[in-house]
Predicted model as a PDB file, atoms N, CA, C, CB and O in Angstrom, pLDDT in the B-factor column:
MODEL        1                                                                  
ATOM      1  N   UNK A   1     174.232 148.802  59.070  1.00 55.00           N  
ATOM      2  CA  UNK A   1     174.640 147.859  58.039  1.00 55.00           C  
ATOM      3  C   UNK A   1     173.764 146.611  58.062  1.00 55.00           C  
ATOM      4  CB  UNK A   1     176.109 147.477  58.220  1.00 55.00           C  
ATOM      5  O   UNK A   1     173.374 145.986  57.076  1.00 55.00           O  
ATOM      6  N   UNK A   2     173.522 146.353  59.324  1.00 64.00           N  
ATOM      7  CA  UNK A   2     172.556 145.041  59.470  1.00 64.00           C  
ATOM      8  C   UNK A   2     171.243 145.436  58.690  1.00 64.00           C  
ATOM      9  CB  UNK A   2     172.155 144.634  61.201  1.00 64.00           C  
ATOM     10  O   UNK A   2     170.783 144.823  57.726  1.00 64.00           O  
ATOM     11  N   UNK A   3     170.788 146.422  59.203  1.00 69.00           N  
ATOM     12  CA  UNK A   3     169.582 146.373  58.600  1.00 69.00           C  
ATOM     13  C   UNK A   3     169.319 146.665  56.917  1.00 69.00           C  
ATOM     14  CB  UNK A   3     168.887 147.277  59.379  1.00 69.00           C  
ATOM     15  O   UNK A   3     168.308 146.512  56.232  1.00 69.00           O  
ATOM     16  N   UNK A   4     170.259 146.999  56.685  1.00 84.00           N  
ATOM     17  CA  UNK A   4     170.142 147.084  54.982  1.00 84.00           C  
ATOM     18  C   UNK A   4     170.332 145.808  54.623  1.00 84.00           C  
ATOM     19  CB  UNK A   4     171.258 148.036  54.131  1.00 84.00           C  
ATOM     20  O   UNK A   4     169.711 145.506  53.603  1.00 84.00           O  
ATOM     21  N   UNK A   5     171.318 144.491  55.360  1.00 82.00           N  
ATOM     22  CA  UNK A   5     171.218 143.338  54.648  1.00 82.00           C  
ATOM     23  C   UNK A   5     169.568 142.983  54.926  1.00 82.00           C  
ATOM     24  CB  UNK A   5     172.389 142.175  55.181  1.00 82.00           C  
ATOM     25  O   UNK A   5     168.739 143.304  54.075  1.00 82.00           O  
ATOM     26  N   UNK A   6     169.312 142.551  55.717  1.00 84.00           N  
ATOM     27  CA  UNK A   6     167.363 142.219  56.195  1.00 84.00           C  
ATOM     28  C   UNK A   6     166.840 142.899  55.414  1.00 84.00           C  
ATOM     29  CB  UNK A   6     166.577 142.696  57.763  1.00 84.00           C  
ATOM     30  O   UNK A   6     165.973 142.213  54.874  1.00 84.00           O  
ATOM     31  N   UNK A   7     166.852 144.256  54.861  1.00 83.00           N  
ATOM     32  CA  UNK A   7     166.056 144.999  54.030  1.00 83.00           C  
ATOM     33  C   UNK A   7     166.099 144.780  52.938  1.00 83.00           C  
ATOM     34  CB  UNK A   7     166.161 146.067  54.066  1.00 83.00           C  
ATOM     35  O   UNK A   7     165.034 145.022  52.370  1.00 83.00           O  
ATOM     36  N   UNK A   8     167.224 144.242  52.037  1.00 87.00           N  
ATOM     37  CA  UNK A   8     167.430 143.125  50.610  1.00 87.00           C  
ATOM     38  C   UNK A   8     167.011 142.199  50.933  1.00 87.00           C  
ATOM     39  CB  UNK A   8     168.754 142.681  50.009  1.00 87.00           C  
ATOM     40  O   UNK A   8     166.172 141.756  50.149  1.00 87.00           O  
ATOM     41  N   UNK A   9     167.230 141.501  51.962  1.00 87.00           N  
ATOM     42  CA  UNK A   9     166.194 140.350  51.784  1.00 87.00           C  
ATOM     43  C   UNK A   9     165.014 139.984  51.675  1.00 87.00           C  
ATOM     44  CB  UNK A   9     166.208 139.838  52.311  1.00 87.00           C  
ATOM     45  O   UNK A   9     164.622 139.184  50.826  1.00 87.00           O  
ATOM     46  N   UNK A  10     164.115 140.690  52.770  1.00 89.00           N  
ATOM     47  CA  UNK A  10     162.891 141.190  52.392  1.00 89.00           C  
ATOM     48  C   UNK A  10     162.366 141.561  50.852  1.00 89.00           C  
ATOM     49  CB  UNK A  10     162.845 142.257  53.123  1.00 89.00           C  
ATOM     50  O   UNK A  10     161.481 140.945  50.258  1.00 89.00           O  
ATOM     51  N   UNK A  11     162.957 142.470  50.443  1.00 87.00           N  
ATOM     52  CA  UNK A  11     163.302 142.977  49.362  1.00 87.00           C  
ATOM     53  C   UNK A  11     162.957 141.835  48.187  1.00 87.00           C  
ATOM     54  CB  UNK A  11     164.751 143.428  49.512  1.00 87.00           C  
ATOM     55  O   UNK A  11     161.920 141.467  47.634  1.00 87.00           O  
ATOM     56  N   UNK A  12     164.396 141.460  48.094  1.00 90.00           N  
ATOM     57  CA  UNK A  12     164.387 140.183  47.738  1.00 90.00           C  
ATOM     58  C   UNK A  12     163.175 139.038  47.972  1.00 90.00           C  
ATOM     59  CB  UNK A  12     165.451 139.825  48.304  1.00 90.00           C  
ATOM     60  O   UNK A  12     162.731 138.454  46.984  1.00 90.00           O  
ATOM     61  N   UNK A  13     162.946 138.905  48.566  1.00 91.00           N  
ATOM     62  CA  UNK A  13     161.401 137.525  48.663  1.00 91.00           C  
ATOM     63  C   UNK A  13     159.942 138.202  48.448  1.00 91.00           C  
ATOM     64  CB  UNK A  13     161.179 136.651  50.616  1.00 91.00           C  
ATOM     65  O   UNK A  13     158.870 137.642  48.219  1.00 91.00           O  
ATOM     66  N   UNK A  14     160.197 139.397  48.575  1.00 91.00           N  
ATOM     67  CA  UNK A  14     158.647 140.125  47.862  1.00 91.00           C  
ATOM     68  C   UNK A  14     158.914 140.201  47.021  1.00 91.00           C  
ATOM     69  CB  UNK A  14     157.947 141.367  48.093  1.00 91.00           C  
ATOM     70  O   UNK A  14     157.909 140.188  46.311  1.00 91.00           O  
ATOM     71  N   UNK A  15     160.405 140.364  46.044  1.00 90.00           N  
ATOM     72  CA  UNK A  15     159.970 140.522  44.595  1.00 90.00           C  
ATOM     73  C   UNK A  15     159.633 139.411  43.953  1.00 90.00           C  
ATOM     74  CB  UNK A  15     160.903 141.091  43.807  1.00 90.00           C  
ATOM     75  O   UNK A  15     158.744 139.232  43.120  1.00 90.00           O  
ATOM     76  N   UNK A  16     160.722 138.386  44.584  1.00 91.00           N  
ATOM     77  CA  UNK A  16     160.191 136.708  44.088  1.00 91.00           C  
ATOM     78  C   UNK A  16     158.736 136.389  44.312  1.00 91.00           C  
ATOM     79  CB  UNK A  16     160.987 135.437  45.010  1.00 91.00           C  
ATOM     80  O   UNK A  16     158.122 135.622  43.571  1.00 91.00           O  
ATOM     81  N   UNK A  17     158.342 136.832  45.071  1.00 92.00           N  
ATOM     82  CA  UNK A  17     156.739 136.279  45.268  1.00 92.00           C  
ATOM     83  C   UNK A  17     155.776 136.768  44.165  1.00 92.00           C  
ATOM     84  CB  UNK A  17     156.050 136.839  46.744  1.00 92.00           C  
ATOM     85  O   UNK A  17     155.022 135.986  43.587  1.00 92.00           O  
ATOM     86  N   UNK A  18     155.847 138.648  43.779  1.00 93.00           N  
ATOM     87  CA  UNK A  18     155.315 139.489  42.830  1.00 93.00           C  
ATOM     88  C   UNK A  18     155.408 138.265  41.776  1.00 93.00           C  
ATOM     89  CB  UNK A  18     156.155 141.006  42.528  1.00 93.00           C  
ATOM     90  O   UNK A  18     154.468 137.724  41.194  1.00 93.00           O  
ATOM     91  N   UNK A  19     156.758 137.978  41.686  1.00 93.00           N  
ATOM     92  CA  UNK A  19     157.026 137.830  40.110  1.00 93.00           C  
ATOM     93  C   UNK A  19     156.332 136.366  39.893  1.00 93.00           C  
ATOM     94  CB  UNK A  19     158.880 137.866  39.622  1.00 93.00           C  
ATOM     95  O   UNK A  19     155.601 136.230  38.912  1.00 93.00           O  
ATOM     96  N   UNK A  20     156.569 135.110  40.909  1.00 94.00           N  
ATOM     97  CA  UNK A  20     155.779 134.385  40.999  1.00 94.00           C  
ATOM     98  C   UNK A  20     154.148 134.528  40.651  1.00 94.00           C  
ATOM     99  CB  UNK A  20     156.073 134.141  41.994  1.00 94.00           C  
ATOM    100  O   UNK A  20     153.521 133.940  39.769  1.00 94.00           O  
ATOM    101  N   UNK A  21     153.827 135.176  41.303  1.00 95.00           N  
ATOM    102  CA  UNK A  21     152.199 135.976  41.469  1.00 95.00           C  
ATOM    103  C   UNK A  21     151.458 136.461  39.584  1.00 95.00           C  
ATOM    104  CB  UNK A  21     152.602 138.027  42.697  1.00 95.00           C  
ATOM    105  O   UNK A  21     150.398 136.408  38.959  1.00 95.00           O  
ATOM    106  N   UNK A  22     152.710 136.848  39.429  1.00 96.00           N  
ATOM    107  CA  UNK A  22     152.175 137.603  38.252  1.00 96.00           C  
ATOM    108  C   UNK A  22     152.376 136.706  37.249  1.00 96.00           C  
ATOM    109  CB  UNK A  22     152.819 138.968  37.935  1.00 96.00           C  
ATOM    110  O   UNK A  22     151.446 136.548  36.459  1.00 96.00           O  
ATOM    111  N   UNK A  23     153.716 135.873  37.047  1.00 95.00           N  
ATOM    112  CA  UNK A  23     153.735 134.499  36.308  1.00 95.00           C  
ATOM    113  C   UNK A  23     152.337 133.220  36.069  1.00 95.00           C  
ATOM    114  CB  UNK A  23     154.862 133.805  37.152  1.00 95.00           C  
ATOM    115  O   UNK A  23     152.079 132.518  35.092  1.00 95.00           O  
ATOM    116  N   UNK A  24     151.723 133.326  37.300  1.00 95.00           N  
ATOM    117  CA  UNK A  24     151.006 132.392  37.675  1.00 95.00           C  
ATOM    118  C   UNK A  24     149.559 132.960  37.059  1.00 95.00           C  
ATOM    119  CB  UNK A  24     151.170 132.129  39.246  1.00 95.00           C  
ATOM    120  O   UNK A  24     148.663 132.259  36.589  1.00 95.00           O  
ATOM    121  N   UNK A  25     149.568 134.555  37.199  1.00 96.00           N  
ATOM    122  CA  UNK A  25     148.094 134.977  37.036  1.00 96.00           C  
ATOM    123  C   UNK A  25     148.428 135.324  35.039  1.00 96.00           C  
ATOM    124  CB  UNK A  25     147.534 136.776  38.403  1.00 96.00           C  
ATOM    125  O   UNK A  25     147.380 135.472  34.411  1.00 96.00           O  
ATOM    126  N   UNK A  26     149.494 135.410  34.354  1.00 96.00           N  
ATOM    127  CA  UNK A  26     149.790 134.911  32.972  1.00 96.00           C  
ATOM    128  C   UNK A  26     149.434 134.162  32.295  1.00 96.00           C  
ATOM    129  CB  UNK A  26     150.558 134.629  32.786  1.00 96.00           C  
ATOM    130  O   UNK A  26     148.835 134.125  31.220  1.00 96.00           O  
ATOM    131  N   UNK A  27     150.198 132.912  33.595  1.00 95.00           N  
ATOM    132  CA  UNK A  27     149.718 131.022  32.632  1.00 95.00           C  
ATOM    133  C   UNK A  27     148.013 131.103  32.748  1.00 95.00           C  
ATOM    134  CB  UNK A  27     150.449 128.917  33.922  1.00 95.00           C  
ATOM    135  O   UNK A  27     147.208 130.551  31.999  1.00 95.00           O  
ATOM    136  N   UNK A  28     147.776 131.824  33.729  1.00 94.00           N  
ATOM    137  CA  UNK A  28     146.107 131.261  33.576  1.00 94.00           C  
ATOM    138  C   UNK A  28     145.131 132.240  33.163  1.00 94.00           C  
ATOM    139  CB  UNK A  28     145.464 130.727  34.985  1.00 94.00           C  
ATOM    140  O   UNK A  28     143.940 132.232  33.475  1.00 94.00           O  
ATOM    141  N   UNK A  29     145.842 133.249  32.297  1.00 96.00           N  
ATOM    142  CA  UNK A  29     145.008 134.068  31.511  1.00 96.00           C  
ATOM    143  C   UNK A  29     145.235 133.705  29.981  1.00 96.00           C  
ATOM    144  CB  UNK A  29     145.308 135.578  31.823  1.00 96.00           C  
ATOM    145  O   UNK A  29     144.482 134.176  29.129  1.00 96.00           O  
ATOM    146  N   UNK A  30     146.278 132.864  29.646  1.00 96.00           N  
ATOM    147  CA  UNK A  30     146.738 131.984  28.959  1.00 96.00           C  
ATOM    148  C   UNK A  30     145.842 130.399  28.662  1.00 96.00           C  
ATOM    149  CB  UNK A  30     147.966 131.901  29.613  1.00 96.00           C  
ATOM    150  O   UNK A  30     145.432 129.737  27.709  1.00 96.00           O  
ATOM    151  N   UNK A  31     145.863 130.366  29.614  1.00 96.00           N  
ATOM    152  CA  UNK A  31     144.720 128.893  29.791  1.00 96.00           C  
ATOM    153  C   UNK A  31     143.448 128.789  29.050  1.00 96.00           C  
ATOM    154  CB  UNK A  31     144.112 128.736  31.315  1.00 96.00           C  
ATOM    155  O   UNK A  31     142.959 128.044  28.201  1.00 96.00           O  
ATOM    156  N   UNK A  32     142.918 130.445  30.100  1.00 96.00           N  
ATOM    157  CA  UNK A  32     140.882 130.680  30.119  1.00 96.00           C  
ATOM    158  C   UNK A  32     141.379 130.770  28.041  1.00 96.00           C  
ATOM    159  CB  UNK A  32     139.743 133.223  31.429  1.00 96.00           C  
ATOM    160  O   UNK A  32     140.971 129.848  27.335  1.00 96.00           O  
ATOM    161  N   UNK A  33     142.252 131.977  27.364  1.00 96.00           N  
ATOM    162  CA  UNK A  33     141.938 132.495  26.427  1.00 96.00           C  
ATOM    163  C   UNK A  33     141.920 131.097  25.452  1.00 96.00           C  
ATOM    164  CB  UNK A  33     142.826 133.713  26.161  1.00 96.00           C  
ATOM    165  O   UNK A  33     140.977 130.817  24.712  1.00 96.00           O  
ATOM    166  N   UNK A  34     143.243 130.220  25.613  1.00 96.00           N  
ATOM    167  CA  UNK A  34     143.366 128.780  24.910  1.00 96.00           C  
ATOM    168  C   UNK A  34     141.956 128.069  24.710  1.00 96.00           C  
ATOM    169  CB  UNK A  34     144.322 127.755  25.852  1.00 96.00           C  
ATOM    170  O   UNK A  34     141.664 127.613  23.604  1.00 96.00           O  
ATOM    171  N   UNK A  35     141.165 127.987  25.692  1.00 97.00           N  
ATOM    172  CA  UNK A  35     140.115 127.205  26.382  1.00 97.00           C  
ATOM    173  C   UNK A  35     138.851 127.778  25.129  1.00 97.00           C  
ATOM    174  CB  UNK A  35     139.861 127.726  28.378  1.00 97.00           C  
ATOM    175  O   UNK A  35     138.147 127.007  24.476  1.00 97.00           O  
ATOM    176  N   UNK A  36     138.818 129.369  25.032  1.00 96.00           N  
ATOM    177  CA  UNK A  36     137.556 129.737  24.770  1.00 96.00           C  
ATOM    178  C   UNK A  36     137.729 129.562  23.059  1.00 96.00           C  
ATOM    179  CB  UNK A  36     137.139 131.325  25.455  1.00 96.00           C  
ATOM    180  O   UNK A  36     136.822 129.371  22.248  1.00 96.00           O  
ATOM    181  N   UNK A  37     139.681 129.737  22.709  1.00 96.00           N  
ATOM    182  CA  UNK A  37     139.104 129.270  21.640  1.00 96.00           C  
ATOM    183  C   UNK A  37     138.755 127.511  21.002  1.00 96.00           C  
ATOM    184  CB  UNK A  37     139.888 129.954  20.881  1.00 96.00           C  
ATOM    185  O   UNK A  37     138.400 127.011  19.934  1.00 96.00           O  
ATOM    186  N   UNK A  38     139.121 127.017  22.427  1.00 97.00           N  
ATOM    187  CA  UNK A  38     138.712 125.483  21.585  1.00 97.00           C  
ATOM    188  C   UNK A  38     137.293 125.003  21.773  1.00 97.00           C  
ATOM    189  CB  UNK A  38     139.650 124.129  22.159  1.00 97.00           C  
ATOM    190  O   UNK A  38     136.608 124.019  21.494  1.00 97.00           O  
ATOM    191  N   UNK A  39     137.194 126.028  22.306  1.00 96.00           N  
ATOM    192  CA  UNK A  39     135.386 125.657  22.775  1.00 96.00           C  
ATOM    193  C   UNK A  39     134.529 126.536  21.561  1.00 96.00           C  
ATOM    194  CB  UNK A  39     134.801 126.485  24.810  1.00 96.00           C  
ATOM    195  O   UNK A  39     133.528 125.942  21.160  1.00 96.00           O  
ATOM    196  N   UNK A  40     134.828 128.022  20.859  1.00 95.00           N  
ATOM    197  CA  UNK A  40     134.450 128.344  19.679  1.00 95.00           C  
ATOM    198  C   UNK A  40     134.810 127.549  18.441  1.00 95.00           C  
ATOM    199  CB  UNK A  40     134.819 129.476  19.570  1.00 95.00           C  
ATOM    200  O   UNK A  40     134.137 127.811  17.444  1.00 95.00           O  
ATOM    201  N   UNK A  41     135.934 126.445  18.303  1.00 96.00           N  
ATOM    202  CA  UNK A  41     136.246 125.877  17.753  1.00 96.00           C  
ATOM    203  C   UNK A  41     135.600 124.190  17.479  1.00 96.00           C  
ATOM    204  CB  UNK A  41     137.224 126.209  18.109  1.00 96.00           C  
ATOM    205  O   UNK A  41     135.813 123.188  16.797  1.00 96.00           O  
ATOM    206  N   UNK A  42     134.534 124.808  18.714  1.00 95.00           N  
ATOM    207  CA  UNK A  42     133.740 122.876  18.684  1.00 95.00           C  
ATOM    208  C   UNK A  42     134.263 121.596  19.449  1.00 95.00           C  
ATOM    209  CB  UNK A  42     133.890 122.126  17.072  1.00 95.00           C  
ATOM    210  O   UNK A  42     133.877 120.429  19.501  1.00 95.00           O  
ATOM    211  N   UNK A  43     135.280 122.288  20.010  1.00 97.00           N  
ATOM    212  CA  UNK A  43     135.852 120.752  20.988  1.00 97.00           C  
ATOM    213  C   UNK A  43     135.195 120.482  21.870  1.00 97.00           C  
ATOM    214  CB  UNK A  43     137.168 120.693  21.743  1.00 97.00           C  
ATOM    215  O   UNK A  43     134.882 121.443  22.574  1.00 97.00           O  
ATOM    216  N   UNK A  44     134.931 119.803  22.077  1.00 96.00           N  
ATOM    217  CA  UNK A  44     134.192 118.955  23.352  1.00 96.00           C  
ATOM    218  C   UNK A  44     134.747 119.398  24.770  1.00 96.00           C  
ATOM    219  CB  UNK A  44     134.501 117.210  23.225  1.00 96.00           C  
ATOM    220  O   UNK A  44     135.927 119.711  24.930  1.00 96.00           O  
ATOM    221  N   UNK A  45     133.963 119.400  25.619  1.00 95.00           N  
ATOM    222  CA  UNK A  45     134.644 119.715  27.000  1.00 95.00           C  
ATOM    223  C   UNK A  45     135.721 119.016  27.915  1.00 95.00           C  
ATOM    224  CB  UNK A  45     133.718 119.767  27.765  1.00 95.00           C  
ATOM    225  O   UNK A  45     136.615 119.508  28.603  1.00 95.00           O  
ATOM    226  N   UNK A  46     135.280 117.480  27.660  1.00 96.00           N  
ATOM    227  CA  UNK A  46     136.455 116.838  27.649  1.00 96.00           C  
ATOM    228  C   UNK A  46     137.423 116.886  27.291  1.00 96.00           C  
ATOM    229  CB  UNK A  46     136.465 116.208  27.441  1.00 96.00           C  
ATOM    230  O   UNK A  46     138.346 116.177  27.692  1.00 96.00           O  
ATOM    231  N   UNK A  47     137.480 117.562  26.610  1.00 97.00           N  
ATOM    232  CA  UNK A  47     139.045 117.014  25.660  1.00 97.00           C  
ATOM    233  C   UNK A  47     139.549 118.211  26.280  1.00 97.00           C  
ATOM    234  CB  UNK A  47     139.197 116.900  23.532  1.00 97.00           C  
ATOM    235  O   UNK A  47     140.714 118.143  26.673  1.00 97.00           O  
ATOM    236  N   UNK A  48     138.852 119.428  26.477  1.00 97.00           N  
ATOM    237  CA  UNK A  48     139.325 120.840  26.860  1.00 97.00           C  
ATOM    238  C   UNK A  48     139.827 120.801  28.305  1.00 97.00           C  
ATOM    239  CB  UNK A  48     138.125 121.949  26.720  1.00 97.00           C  
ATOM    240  O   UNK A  48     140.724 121.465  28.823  1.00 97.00           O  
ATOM    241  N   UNK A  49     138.963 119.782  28.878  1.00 97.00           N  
ATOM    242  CA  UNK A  49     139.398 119.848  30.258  1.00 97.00           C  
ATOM    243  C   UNK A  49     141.240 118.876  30.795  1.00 97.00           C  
ATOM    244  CB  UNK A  49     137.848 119.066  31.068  1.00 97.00           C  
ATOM    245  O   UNK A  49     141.978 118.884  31.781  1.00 97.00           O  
ATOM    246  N   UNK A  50     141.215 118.147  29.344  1.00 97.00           N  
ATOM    247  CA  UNK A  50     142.635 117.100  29.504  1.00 97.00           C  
ATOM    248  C   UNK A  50     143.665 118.000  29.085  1.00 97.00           C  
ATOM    249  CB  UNK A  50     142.714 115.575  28.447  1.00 97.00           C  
ATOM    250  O   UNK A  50     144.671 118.493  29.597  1.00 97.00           O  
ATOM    251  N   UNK A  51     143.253 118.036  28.312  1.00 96.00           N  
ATOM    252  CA  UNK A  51     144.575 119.464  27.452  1.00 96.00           C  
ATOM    253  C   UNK A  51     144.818 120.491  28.299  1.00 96.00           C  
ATOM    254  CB  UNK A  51     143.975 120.495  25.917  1.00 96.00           C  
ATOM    255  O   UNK A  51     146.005 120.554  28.619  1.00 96.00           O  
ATOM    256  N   UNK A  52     143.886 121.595  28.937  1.00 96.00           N  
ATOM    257  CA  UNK A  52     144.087 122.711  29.967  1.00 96.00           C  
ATOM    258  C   UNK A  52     144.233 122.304  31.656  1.00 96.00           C  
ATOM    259  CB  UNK A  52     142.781 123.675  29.782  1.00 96.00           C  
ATOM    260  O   UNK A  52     144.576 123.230  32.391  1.00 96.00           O  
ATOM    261  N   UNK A  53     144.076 121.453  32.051  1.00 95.00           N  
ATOM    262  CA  UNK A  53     143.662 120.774  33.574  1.00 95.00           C  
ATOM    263  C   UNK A  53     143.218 121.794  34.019  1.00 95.00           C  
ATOM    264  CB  UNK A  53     144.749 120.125  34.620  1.00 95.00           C  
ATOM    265  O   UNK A  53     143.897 122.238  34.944  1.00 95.00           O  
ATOM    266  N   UNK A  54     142.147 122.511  33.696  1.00 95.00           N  
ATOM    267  CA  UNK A  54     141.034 122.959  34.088  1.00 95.00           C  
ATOM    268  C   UNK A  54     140.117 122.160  34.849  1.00 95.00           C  
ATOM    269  CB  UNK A  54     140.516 123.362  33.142  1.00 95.00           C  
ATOM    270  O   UNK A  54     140.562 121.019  34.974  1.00 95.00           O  
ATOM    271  N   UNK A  55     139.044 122.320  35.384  1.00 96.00           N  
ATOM    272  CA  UNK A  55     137.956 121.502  36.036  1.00 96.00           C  
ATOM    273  C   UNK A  55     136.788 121.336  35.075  1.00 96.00           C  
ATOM    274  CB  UNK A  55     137.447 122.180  37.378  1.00 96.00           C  
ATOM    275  O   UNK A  55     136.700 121.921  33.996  1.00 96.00           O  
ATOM    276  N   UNK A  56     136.154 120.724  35.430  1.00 97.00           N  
ATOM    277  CA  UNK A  56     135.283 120.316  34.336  1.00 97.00           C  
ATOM    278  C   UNK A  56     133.675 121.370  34.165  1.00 97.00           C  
ATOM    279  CB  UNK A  56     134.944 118.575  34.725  1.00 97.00           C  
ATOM    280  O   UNK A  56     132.825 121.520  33.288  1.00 97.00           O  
ATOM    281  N   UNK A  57     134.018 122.136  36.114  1.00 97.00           N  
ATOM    282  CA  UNK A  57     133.175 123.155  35.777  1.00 97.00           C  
ATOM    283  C   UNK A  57     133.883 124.030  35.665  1.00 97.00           C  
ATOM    284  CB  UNK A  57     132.207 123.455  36.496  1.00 97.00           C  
ATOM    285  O   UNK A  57     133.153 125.020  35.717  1.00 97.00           O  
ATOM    286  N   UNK A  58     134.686 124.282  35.563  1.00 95.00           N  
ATOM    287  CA  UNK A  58     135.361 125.856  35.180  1.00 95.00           C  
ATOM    288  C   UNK A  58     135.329 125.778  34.204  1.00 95.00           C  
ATOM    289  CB  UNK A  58     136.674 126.402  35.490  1.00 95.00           C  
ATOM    290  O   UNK A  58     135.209 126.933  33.794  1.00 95.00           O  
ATOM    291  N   UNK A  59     135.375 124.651  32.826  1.00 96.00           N  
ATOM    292  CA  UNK A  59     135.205 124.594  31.597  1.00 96.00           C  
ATOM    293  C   UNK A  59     133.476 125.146  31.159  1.00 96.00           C  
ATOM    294  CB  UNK A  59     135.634 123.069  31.248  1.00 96.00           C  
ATOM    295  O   UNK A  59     133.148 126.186  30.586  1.00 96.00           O  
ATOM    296  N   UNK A  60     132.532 123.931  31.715  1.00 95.00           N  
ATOM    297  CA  UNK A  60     131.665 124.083  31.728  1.00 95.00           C  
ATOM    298  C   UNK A  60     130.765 125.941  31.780  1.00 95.00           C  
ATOM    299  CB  UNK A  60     131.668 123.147  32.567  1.00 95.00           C  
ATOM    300  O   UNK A  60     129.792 126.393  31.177  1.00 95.00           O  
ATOM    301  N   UNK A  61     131.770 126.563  32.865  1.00 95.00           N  
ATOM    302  CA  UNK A  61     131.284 127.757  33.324  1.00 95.00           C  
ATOM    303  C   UNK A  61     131.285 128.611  31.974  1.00 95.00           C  
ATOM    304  CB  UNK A  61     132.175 128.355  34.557  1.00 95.00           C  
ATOM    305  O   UNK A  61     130.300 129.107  31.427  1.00 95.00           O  
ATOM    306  N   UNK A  62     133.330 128.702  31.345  1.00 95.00           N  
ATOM    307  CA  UNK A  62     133.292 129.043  30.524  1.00 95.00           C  
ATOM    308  C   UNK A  62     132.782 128.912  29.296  1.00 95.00           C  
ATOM    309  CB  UNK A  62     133.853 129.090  30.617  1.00 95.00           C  
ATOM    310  O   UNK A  62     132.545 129.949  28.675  1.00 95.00           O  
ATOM    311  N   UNK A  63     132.493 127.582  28.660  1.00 94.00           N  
ATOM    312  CA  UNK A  63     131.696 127.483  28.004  1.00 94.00           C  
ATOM    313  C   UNK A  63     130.249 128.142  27.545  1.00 94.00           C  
ATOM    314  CB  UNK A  63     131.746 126.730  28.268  1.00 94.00           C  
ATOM    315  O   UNK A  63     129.794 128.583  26.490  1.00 94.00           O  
ATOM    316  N   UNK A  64     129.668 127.938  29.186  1.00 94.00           N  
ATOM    317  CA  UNK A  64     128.189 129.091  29.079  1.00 94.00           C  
ATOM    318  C   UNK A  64     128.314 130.639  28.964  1.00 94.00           C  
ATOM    319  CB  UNK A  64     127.262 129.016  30.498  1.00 94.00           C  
ATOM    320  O   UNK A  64     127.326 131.223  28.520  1.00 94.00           O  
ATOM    321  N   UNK A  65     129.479 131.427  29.333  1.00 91.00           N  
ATOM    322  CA  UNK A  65     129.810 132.158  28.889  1.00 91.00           C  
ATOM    323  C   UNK A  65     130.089 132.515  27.856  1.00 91.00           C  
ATOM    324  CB  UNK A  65     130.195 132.253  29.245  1.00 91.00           C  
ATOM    325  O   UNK A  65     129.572 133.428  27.214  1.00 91.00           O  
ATOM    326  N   UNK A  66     130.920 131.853  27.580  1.00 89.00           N  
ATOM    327  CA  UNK A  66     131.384 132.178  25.626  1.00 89.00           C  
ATOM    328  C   UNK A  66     130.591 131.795  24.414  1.00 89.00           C  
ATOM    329  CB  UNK A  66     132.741 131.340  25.125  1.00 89.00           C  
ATOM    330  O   UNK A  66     130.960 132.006  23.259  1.00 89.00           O  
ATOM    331  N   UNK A  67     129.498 131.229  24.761  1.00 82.00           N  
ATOM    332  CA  UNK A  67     128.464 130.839  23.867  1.00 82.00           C  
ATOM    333  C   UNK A  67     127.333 131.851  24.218  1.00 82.00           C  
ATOM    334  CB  UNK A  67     128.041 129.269  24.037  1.00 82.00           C  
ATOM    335  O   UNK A  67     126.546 132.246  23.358  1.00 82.00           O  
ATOM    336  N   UNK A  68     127.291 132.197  25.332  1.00 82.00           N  
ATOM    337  CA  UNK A  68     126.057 133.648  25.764  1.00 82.00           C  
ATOM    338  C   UNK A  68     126.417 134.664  25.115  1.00 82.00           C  
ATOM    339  CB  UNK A  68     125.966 134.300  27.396  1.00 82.00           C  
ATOM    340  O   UNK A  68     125.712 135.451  24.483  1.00 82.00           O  
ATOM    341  N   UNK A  69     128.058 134.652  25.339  1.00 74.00           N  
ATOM    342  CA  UNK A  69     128.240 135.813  24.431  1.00 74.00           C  
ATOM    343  C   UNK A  69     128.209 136.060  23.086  1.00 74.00           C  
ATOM    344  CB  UNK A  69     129.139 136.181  24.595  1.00 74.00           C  
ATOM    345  O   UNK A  69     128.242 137.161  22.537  1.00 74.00           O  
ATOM    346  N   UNK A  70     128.124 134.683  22.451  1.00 68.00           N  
ATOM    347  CA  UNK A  70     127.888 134.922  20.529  1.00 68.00           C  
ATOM    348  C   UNK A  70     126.871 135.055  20.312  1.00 68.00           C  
ATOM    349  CB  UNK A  70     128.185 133.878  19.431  1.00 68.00           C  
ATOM    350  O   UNK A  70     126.647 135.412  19.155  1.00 68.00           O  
ATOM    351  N   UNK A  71     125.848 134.894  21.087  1.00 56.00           N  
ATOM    352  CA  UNK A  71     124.085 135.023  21.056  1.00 56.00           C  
ATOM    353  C   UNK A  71     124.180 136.591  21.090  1.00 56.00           C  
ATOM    354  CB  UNK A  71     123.000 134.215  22.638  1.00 56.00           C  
ATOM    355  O   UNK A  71     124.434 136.926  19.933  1.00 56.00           O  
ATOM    356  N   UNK A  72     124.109 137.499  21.741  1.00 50.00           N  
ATOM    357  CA  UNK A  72     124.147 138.844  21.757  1.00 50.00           C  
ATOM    358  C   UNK A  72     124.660 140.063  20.281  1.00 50.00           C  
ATOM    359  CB  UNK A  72     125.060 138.913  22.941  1.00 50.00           C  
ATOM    360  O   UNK A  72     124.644 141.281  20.452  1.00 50.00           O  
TER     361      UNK A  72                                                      
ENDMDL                                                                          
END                                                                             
């Protein structure tokens, strides 16, 4: 009996973590996609980086990306 309670619990805090995990990797596939369109849209990096709290090179990065890619 003991060990089936420990085994929900366990249970229990790996799923919270998954679901955490997967929430987190959402908002920030959410973010990059927001980001690329305000950067096809002409916004400045600044402004992209206040609005998303992104970094200013992770903007930057994306930026050179998403503009390499309309060249092709």
């Amino acid at each position: 009996m003991r060990e089936s309670v420990i085994y929900q619990d366990i249970f229990q805090e790996g799923f919270a973590q998954g679901l955490k995990q997967a929430l987190a990797q959402r908002i920030e596939q959410k973010v990059l996609g927001m980001s690329i369109k305000m950067i096809n849209k002409g916004i400045d990096i600044e402004t992209i980086v206040d609005v998303t709290g992104l970094t200013i090179e992770q903007v930057q990065q994306l930026h050179a990306k998403t503009l390499g890619n309309q060249s092709e």
